[in-house]
N, C-alpha and C positions, 0 to 999 in steps of 0.2 A: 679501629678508627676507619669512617668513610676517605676513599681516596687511596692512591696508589702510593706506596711507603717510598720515602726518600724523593718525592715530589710533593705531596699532599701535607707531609710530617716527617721528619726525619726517622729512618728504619734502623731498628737493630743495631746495634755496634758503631751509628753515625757517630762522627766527633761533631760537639755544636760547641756554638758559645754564647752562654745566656746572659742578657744582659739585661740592667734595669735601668727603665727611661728617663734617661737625665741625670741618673745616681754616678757613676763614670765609676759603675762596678760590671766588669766581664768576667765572667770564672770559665775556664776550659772543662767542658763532662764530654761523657759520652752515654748515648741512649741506649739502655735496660731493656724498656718494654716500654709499646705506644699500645695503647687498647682504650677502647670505651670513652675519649675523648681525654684520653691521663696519659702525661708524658711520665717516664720515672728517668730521671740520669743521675748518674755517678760520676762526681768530683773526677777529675783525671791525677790525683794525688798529692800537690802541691797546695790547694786548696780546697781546706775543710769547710763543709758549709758553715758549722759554727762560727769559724772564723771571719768568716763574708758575713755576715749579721742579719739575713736574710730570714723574712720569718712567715708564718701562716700570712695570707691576706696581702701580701704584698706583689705588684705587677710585675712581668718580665717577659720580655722576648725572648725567645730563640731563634738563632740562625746556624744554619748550615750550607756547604759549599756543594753545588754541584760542579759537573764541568763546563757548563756556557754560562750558569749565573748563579747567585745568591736566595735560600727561601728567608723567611723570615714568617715568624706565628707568633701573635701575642698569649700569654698565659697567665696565672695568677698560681700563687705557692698556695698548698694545701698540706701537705706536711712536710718536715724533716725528720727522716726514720734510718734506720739502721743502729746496731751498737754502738759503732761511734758517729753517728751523726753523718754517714759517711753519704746519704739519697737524697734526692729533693723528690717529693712527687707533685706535680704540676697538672693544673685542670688547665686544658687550653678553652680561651676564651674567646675566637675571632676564627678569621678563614685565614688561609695560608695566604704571602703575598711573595712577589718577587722583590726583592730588596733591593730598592734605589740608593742607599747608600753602599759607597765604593767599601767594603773590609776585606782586612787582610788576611786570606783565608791561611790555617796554622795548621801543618802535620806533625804527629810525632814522627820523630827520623832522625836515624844517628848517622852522622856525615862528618868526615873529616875537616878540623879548622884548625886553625893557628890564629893565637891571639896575641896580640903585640901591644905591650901597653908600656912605653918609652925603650925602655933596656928589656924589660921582661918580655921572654916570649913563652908562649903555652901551649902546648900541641896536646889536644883531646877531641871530643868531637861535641855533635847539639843534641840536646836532648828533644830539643824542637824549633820548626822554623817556620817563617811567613815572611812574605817580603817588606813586612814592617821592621822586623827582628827575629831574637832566636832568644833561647833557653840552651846554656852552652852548663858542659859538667864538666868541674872542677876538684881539685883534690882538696879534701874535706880538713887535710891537717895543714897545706898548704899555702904559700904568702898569697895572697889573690888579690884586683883592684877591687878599691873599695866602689861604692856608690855614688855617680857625678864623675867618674872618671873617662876617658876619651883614650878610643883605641881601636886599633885595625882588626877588622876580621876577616882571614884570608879564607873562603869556604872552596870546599872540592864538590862543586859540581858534575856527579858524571866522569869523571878526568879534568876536565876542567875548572880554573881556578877564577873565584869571583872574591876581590876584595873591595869591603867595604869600611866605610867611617861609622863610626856607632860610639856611642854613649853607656855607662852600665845603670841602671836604672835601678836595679836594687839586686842581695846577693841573700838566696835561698837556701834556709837549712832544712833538710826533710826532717822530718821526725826518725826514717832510715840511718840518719847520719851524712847520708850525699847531698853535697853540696850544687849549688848551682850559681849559676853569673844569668840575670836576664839582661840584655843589651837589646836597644832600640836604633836602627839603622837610620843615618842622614846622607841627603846626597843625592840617594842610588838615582842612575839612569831608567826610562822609562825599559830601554834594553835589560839593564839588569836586573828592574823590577820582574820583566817576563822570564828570566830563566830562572828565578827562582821560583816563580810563578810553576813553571812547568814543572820543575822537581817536588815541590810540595803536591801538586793534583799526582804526579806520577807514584808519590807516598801513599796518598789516600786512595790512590786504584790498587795497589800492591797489597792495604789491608784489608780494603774490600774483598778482596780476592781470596784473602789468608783467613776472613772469619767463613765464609762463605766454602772453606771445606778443601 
């Protein structure tokens, strides 16, 4: 592809998040191969593309984080391949833009939390976070809050502790067997937006780093 990778398109091993205009469907991939004007990504594991109901012929975005801003590219599905359904390959169909809308940029990254949900306390950590919310893992035989329920999350930052009000949004079984809690954070100070802000981009320089050799 014309243009310099990870400005122009996202490069190798980026984590994006593709989304379809207006559908108020995001799925978490990360990119394969960019060549020839064809994006390919892979599911980041919790959703199958099967499952997302996405099919040939249909529009989408991708976007991905840099460090001062947001790209965004529009695309169109051209296949879903792999044995189990597991790729999308995508023809981009526009020029890259800077992304005027604010999103919540989301790393994988395991961080100590405690979860509080009245009497019950939970100490494990996130299987992923953005200062929208996180993907917290849970014990899969385990009493767990259901869905709609309200509860604190106390995260470790670095050493330091950020708690937050959050809601569970829905509770994720892999096909592995491990379990998840998604929760969506309310509240957060513009302050405590930024420090999580900075531990998510400091996730994504650390894998950069780690694919990169």
């Amino acid at each position: 592809m014309n243009g310099d990778p990870g400005v122009d398109y996202p490069d190798n091993g980026n984590e994006v998040q593709m989304s379809v205009p207006g559908g108020g469907v995001t799925v978490d991939c990360r990119t394969v191969s960019a060549e020839d004007g064809v994006l390919v990504l892979k599911t980041m594991g919790l959703d199958e593309p099967k499952r997302v109901g996405l099919k040939a012929g249909d529009r989408v975005e991708i976007f991905w984080a840099r460090v001062l801003d947001s790209r965004v590219v529009p695309a169109t599905v051209a296949a879903v391949e792999g044995a189990t359904d597991s790729r999308w390959r995508l023809r981009v169909t526009g020029p890259v833009e800077v992304s005027q809308r604010r999103t919540a940029v989301r790393a994988r990254v395991a961080i100590p939390v405690v979860l509080a949900a009245g009497e019950q306390t939970i100490e494990t950590v996130t299987d992923d976070l953005s200062e929208g919310g996180a993907r917290i893992v849970v014990e899969a035989t385990g009493k767990n809050p259901d869905a709609g329920t309200s509860v604190d999350v106390h995260l470790d930052l670095n050493g330091s502790e950020l708690t937050a009000r959050a809601q569970v949004i829905r509770v994720i079984t892999h096909e592995t067997g491990r379990k998840f809690l998604s929760v969506s954070f309310s509240g957060l100070s513009e302050r405590d937006q930024d420090r999580i802000r900075r531990r998510v981009f400091q996730a994504l320089r650390e894998e950069r780093a780690r694919l990169a050799g």
